[in-house]
N, C-alpha and C positions, 0 to 999 in steps of 0.2 A: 606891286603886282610882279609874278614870276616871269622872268624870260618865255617859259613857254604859255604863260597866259598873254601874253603881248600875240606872242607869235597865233597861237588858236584864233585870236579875233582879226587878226588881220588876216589869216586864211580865212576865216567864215563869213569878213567882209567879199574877199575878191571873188571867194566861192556864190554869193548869193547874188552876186552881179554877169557871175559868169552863166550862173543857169537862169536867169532871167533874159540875159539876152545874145547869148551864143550857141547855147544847146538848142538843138533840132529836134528832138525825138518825138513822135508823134503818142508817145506811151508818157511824156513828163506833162500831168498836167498845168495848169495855169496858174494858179494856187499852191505852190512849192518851198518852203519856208526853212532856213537853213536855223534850227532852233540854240545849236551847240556843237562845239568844233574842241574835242578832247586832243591833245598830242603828246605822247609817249616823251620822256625823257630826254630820249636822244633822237627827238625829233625822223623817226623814221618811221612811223607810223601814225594815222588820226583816224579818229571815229568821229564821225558826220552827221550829226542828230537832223533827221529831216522831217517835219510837219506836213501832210500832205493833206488840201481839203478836201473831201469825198469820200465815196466808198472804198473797201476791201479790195476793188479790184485796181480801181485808182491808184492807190496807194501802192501795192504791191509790183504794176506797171511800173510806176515812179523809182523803185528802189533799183528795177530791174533798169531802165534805163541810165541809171546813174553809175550803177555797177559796169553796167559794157563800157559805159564815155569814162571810167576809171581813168583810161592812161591819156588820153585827150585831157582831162580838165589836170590832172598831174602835171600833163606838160605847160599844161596854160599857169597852172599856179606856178611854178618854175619859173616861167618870162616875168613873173608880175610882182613874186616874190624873191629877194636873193637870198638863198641860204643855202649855206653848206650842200643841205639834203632835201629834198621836197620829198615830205613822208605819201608813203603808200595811205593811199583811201579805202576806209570801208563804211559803207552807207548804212545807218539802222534806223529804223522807223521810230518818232518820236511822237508818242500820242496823250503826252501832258495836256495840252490845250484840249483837248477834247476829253479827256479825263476831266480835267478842272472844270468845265462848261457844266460835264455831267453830274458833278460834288453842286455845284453853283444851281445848277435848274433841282436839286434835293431837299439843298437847303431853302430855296423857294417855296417847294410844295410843303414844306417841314412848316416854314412859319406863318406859310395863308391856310395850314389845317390846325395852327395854335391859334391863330386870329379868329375864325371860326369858332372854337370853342370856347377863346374868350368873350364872344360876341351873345355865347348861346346864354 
């Protein structure tokens, strides 16, 4: 495993502890799931795959509250991580899991309408 893949999961560790129980924001709902934590080379940058459960609006709330608390959780990661640089944040909405559910409940209805007509 690369330096910076060490480094990604130990950010996406302290990241998902951090917004479970330090962030206040009345816009991040309950259901908030840090899916993937990418970091630049020279560690001065991360992209922050976030799973949010609910609606459009939900979700886009979520993004929007993570984005303001940017330099607050930077500083927290800072304290909790030592490194050289605590890379700048930016939050992107990750909606694999809900893709996947959606391929999943497909392939569902795909094999109870083969079973069906192997039944006929």
């Amino acid at each position: 495993m690369e330096r910076t893949d060490r480094i990604a999961e130990e950010i996406k560790k302290e990241l998902s502890d951090l917004i479970r129980y330090q962030l206040k924001d009345p816009r991040l709902p309950d259901f908030v799931s840090v899916t993937a934590v990418r970091v630049t080379k020279d560690l001065r940058y991360a992209k922050v795959y976030i799973s949010v459960l609910g609606d459009d609006e939900k979700k886009k709330g979520a993004i929007e509250a993570l984005s303001s608390a940017a330099g607050f959780i930077r500083h927290e990661i800072g304290q909790r991580i030592s490194l050289r640089y605590t890379p700048e944040f930016s939050f992107l909405l990750d909606d694999s899991i809900e893709r996947g559910m959606y391929l999943s409940k497909l392939i569902d209805e795909t094999m109870e309408k083969s079973r069906k007509q192997d039944e006929e």
